[in-house]
FIMAR-887644 format. One record per residue: residue number from 1; chain; residue in one letter; y, z, x of N, C-alpha, C, O in turn. Coordinates in Angstrom, 1 decimal, decimal comma. Example, Ala and Ser with C-alpha at 12.3 -4.5 7.8 and 13.67 -1.06 7.14 Angstrom:
<nodes>
+--------+-------+-------+--------+--------+--------+--------+--------+--------+--------+--------+--------+--------+--------+--------+
! kolmar ! lumvo ! torfi !    n_y !    n_z !    n_x !   ca_y !   ca_z !   ca_x !    c_y !    c_z !    c_x !    o_y !    o_z !    o_x !
+--------+-------+-------+--------+--------+--------+--------+--------+--------+--------+--------+--------+--------+--------+--------+
!      1 !     A !     a !   -5,7 !    7,8 !   13,2 !   -4,5 !    7,8 !   12,3 !   -3,3 !    7,8 !   13,2 !   -3,3 !    8,5 !   14,2 !
!      2 !     A !     s !   -2,2 !    7,1 !   12,8 !   -1,1 !    7,1 !   13,7 !    0,0 !    7,9 !   12,9 !    1,1 !    8,0 !   13,4 !
+--------+-------+-------+--------+--------+--------+--------+--------+--------+--------+--------+--------+--------+--------+--------+
</nodes>
This chain:
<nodes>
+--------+-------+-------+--------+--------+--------+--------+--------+--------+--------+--------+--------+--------+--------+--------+
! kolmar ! lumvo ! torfi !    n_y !    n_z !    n_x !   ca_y !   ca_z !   ca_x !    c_y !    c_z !    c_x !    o_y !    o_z !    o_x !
+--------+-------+-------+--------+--------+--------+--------+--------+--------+--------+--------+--------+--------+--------+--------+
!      1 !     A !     x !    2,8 !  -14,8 !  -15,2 !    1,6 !  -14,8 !  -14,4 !    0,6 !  -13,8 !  -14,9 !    0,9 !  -12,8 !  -15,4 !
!      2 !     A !     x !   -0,3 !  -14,1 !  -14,7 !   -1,7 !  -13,5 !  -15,1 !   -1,9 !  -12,4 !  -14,0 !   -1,5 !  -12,7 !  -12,9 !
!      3 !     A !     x !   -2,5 !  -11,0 !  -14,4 !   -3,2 !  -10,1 !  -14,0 !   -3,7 !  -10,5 !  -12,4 !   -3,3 !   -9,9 !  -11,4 !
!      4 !     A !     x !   -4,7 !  -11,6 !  -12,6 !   -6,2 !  -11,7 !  -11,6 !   -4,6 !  -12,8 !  -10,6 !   -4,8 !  -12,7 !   -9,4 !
!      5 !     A !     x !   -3,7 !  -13,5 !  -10,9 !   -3,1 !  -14,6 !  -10,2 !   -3,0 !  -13,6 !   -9,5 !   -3,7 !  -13,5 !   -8,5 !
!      6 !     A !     x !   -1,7 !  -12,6 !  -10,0 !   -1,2 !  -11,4 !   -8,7 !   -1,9 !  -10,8 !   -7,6 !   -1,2 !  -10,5 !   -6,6 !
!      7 !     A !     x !   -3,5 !  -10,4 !   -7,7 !   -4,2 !  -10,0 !   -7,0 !   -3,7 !  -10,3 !   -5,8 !   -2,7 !   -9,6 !   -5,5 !
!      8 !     A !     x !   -4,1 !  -11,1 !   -5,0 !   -3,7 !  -11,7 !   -3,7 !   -2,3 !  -11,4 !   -3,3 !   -2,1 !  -11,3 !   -2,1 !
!      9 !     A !     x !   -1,2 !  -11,3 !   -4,0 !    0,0 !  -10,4 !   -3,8 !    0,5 !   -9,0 !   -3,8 !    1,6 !   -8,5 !   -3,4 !
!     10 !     A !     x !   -0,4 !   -8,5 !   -4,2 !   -0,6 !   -7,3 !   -4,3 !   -1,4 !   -6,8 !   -3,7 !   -1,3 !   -5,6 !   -3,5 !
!     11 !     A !     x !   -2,5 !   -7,8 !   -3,1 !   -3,4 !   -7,7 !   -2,0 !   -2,5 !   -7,4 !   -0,8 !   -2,3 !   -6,3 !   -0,3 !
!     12 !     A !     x !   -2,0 !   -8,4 !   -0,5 !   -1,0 !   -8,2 !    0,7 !    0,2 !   -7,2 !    1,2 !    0,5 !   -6,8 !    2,3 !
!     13 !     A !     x !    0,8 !   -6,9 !   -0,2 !    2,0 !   -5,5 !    0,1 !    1,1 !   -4,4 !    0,5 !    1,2 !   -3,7 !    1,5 !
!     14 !     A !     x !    0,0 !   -4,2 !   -0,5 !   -0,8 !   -3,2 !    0,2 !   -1,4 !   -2,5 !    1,2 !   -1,5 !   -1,4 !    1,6 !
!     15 !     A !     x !   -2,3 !   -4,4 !    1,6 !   -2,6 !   -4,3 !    3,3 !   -1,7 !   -4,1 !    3,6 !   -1,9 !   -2,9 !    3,9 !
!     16 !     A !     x !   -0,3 !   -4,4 !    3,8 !    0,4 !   -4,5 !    4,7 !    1,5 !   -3,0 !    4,6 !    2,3 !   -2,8 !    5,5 !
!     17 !     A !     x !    1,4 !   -2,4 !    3,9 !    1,6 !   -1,0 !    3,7 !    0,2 !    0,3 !    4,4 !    0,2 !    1,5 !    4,4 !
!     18 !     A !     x !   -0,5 !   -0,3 !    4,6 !   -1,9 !    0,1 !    4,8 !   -1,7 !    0,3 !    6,5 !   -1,7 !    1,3 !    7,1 !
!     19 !     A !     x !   -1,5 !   -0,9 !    6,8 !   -1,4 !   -0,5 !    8,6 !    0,0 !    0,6 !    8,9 !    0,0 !    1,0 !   10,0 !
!     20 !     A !     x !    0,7 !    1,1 !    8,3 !    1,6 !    2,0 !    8,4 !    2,4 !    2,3 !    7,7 !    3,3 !    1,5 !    7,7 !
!     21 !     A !     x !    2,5 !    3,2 !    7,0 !    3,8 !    4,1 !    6,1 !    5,1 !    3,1 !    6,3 !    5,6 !    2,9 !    7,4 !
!     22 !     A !     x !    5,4 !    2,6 !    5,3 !    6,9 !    2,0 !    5,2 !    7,9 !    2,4 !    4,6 !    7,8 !    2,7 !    3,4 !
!     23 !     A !     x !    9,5 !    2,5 !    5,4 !   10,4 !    2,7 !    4,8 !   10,5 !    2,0 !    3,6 !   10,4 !    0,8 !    3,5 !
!     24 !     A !     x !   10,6 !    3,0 !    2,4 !   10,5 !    2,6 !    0,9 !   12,2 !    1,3 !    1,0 !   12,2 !    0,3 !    0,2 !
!     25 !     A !     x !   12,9 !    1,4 !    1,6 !   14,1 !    0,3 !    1,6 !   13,4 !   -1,1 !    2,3 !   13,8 !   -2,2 !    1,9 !
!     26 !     A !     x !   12,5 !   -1,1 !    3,2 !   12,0 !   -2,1 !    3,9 !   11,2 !   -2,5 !    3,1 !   11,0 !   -3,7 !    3,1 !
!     27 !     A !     x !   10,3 !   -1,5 !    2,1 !    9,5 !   -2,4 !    1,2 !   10,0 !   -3,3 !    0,4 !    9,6 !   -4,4 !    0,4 !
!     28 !     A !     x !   11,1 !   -2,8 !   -0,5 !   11,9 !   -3,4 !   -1,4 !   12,4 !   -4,4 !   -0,9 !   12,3 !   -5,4 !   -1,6 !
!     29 !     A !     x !   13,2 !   -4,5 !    0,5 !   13,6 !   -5,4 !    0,7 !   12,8 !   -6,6 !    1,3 !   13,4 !   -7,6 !    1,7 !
!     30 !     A !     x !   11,4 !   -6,4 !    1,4 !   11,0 !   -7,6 !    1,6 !    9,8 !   -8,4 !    1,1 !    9,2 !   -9,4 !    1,5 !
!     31 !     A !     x !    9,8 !   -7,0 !   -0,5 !    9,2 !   -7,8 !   -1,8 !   10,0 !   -8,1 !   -2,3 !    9,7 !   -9,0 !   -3,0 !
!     32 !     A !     x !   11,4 !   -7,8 !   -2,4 !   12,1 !   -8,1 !   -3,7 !   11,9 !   -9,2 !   -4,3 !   11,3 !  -10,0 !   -3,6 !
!     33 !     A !     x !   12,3 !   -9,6 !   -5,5 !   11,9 !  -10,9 !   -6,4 !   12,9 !  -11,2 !   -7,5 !   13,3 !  -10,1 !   -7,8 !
!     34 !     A !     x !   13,4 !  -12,0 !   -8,2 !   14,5 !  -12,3 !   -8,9 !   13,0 !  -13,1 !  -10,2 !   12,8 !  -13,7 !  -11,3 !
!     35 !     A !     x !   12,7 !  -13,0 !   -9,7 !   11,7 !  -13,3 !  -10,6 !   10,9 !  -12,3 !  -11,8 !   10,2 !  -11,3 !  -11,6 !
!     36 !     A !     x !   11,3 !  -12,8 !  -12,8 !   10,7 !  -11,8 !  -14,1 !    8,9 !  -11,5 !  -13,9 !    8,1 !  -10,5 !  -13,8 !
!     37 !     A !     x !    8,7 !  -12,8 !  -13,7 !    6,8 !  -13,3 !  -13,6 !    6,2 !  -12,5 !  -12,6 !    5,2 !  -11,9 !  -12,7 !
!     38 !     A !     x !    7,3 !  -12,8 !  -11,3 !    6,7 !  -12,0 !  -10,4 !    6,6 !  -10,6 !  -10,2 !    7,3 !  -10,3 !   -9,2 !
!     39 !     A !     x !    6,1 !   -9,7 !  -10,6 !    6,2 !   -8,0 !  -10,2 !    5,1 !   -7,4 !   -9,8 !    4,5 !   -6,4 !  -10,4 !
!     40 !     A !     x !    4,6 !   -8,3 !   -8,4 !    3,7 !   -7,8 !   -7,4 !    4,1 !   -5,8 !   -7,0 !    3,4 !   -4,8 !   -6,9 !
!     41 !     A !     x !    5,6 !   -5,9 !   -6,8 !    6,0 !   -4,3 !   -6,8 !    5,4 !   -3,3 !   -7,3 !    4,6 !   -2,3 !   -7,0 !
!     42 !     A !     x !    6,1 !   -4,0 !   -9,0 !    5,9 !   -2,8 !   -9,7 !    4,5 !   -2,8 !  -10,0 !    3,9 !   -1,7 !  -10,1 !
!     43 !     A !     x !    3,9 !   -3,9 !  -10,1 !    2,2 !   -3,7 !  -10,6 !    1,4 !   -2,7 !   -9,5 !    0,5 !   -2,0 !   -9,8 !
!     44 !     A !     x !    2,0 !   -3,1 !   -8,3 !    0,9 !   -1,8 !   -7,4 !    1,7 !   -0,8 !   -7,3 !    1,6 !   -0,3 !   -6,2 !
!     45 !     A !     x !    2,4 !   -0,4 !   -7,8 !    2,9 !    1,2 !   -8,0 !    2,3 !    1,6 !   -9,8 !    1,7 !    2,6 !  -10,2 !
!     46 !     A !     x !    2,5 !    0,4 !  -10,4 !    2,4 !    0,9 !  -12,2 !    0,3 !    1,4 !  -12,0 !   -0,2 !    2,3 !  -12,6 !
!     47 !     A !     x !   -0,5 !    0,3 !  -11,0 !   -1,6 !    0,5 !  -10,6 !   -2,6 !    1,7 !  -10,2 !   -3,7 !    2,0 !  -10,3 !
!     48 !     A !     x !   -0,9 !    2,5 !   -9,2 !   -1,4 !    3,8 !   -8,3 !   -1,3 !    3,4 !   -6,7 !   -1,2 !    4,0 !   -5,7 !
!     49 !     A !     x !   -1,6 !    2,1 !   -7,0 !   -2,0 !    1,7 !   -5,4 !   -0,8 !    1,9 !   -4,3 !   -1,0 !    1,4 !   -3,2 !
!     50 !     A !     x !    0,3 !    2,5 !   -4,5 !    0,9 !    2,7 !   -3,4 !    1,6 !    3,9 !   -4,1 !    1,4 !    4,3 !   -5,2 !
!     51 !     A !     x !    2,5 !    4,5 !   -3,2 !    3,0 !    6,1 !   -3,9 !    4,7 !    6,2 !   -2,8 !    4,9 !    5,7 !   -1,7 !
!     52 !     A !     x !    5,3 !    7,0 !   -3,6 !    6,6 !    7,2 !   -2,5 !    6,8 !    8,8 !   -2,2 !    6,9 !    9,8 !   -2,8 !
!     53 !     A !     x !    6,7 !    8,4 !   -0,6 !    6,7 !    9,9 !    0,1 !    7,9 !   10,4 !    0,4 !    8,5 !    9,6 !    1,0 !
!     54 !     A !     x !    8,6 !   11,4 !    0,3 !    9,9 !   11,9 !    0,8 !    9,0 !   12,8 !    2,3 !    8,2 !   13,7 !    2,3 !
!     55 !     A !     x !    9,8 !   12,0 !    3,6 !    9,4 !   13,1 !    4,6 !   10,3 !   14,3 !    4,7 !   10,9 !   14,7 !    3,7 !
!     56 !     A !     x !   10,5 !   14,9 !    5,8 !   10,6 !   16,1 !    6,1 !   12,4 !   15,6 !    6,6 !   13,4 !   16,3 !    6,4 !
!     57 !     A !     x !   12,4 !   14,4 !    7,2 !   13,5 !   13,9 !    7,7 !   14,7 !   13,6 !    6,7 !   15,9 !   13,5 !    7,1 !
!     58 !     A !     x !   14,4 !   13,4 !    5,0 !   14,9 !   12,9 !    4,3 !   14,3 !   11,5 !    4,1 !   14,5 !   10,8 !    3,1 !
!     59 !     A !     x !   13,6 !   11,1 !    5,2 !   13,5 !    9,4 !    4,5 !   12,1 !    9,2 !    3,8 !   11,3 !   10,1 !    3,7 !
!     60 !     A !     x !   11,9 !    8,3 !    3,4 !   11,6 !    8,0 !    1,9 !   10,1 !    6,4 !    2,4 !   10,2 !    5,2 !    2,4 !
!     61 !     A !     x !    9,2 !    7,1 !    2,5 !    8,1 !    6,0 !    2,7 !    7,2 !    5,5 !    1,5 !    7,1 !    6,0 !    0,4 !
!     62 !     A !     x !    6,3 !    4,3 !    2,2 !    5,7 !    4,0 !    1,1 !    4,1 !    4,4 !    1,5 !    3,8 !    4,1 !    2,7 !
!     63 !     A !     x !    3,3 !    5,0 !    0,7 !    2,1 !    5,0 !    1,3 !    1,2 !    4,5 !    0,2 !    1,4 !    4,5 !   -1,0 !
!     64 !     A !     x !    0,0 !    4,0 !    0,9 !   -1,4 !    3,5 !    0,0 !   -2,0 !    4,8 !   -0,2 !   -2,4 !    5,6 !    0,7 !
!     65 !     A !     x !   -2,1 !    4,9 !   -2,1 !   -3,3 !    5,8 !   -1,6 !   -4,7 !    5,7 !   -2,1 !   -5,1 !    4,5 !   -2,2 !
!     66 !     A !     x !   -5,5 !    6,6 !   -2,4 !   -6,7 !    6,6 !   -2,8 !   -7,3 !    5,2 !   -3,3 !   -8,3 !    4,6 !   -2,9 !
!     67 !     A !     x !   -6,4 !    4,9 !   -4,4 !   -6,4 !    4,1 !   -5,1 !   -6,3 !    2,4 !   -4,9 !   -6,7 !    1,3 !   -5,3 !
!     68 !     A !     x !   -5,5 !    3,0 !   -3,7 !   -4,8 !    1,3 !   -2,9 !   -6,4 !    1,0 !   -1,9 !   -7,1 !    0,0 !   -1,8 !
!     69 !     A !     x !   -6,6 !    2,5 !   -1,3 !   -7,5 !    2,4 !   -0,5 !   -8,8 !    1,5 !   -0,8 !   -9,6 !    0,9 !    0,0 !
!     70 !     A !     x !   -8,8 !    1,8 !   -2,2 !  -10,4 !    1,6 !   -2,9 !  -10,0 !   -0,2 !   -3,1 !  -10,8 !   -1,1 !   -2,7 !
!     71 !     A !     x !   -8,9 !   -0,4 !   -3,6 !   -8,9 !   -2,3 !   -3,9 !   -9,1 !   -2,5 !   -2,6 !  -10,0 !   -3,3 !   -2,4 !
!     72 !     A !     x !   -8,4 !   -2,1 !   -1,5 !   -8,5 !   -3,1 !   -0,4 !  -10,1 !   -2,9 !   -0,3 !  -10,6 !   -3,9 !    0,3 !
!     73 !     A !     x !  -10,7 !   -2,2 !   -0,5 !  -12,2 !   -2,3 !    0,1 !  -13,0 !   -2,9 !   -1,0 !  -14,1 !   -3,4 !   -0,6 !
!     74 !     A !     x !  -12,8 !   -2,9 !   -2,1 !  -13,4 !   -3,7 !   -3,4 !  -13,1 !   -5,3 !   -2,8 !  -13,8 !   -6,2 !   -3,3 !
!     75 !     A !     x !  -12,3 !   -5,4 !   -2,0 !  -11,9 !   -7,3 !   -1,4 !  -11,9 !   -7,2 !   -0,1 !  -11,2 !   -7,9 !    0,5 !
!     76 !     A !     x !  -12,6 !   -6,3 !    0,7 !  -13,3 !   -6,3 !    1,7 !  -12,2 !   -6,1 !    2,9 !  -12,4 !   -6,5 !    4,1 !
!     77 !     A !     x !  -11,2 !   -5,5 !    2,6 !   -9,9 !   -5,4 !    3,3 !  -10,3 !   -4,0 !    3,5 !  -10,4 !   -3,0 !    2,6 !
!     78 !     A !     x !  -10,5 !   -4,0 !    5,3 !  -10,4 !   -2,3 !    5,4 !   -8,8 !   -2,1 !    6,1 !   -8,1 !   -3,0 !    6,5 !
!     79 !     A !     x !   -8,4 !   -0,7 !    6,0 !   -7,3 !   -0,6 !    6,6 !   -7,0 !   -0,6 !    8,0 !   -8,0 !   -0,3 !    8,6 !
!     80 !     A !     x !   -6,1 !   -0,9 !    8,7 !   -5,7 !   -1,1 !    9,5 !   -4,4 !    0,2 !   10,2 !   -3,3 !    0,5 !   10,0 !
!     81 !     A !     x !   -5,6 !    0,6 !   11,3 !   -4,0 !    1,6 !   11,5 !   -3,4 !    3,0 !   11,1 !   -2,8 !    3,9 !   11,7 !
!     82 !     A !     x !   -3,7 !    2,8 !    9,8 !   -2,7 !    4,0 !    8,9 !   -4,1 !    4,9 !    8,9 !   -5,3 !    4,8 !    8,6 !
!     83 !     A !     x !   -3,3 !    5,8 !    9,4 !   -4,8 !    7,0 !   10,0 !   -4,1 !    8,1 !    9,6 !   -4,2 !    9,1 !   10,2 !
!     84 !     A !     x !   -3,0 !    7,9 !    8,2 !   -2,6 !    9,7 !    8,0 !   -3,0 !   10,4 !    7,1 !   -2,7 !   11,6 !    6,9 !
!     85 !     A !     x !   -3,7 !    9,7 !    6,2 !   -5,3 !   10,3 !    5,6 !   -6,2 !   10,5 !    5,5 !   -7,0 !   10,9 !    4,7 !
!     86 !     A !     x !   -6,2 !   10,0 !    7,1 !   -7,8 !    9,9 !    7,4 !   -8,2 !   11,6 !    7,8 !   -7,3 !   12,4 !    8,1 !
!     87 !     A !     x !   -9,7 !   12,0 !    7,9 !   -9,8 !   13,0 !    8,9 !   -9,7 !   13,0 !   10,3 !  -10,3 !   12,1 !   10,9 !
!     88 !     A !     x !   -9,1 !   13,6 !   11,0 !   -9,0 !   13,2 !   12,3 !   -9,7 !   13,4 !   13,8 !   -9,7 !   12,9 !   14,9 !
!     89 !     A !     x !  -10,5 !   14,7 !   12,5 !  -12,3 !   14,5 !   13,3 !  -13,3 !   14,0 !   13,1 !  -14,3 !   14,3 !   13,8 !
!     90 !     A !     x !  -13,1 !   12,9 !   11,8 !  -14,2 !   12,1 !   12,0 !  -14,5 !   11,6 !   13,1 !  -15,4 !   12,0 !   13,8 !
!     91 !     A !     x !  -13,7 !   10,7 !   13,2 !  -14,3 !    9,6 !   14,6 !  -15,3 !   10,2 !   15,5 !  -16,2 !    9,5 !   16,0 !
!     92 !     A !     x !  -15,0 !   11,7 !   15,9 !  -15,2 !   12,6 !   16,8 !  -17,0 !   12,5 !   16,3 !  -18,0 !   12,0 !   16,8 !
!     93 !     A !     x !  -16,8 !   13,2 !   15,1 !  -18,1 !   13,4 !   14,5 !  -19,2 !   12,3 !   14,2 !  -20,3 !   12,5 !   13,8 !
!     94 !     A !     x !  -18,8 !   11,3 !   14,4 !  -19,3 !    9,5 !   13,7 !  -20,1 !    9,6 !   15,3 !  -21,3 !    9,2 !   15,4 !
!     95 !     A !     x !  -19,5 !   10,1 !   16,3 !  -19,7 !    9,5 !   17,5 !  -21,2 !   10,4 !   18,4 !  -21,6 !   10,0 !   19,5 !
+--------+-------+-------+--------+--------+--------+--------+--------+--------+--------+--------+--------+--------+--------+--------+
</nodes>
């Protein structure tokens, strides 16, 4: 598969990593792919667009970052939700 095909799949793990930090096992398990063609995964990790966090608890998340942040908004996809890089006095300040 082509570069530009993936987009839209890679669109989606991201949004959908975007509304909240995911257990890095929940991600895997519900991109996985047996498919060589397909590596929507690895392309948005090989990309930047998602990153793996070790919390404080030991467990192991997926986050969008900077990088994730900027495609979703280059395709008009704002985030959803995931407010733990946000400032958390903006809103305050916007207002």
């Amino acid at each position: 598969m082509s570069q530009s095909s993936l987009d839209p799949l890679i669109r989606d793990l991201v949004e959908w990593c975007a509304r909240e930090p995911r257990l890095y096992a929940d991600v895997l398990d519900a991109w996985r792919t047996s498919c060589p063609r397909l590596t929507v995964w690895e392309d948005a990790i090989d990309r930047g667009l998602l990153e793996r966090r070790r919390e404080a608890s030991g467990a192991v998340r997926m986050h969008v970052t900077a990088a994730g942040r900027a495609f979703l908004a280059e395709r008009g996809l704002a985030e959803q939700g995931h407010t733990a890089e946000r400032d958390p006095d903006a809103e305050a300040r916007a207002r």
